[in-house]
LOTI-492952 format. One record per residue: x negated, y, z negated of N, C-alpha, C in turn. Coordinates in steps of 0.05 Angstrom, whole numbers, plus 32768, in hexadecimal, padded with zeros to 4 digits. Each point is the difference from the previous one (the first is absolute). Layout:
REM LOTI-492952
XYZXYZXYZ...
REM end
This chain:
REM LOTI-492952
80977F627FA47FE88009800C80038001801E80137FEA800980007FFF802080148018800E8009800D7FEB8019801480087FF4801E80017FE580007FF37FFA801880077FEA800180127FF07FE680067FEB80018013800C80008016801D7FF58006800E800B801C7FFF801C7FFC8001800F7FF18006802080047FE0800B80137FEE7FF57FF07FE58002800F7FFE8003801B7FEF801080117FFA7FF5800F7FF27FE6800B7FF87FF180157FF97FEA800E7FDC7FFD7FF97FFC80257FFF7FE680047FFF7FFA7FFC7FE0800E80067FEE7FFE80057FE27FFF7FE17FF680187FF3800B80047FE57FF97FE77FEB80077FF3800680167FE87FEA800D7FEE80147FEF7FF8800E7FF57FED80087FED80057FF87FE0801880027FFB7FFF7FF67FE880007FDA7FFD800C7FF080177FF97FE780017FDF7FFB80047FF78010800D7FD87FF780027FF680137FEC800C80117FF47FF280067FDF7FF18014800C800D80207FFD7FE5801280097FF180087FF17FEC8003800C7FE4800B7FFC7FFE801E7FFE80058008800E8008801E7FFF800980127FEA7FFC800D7FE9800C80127FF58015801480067FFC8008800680188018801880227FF080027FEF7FE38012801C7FF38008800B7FF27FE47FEF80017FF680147FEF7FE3800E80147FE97FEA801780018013801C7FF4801E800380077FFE800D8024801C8003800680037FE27FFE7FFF7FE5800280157FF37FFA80127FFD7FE37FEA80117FEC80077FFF7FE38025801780027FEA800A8013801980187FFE80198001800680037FF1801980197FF28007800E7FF37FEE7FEE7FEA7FF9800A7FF37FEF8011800D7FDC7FEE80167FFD800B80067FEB8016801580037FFF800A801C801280168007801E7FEC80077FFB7FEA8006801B7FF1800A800C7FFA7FE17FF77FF27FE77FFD80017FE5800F80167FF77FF380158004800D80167FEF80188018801080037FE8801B801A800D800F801F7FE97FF97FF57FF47FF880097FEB7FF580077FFD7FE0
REM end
């Protein structure tokens, strides 16, 4: 888990440690996340 939240940005990473609120920002983080997954 800690190997791809370095891939993150600084901004993505302090959002996903305080848990966003936001829909938007947790979509594209879905997306990253699944785009790193399925580059992988």
């Amino acid at each position: 888990m800690l190997q791809i939240s370095v891939r993150f940005s600084p901004e993505q990473v302090k959002a996903m440690r305080s848990g966003t609120c936001s829909g938007s920002q947790s979509k594209s983080l879905r997306l990253a996340i699944s785009a790193y997954f399925g580059s992988h």
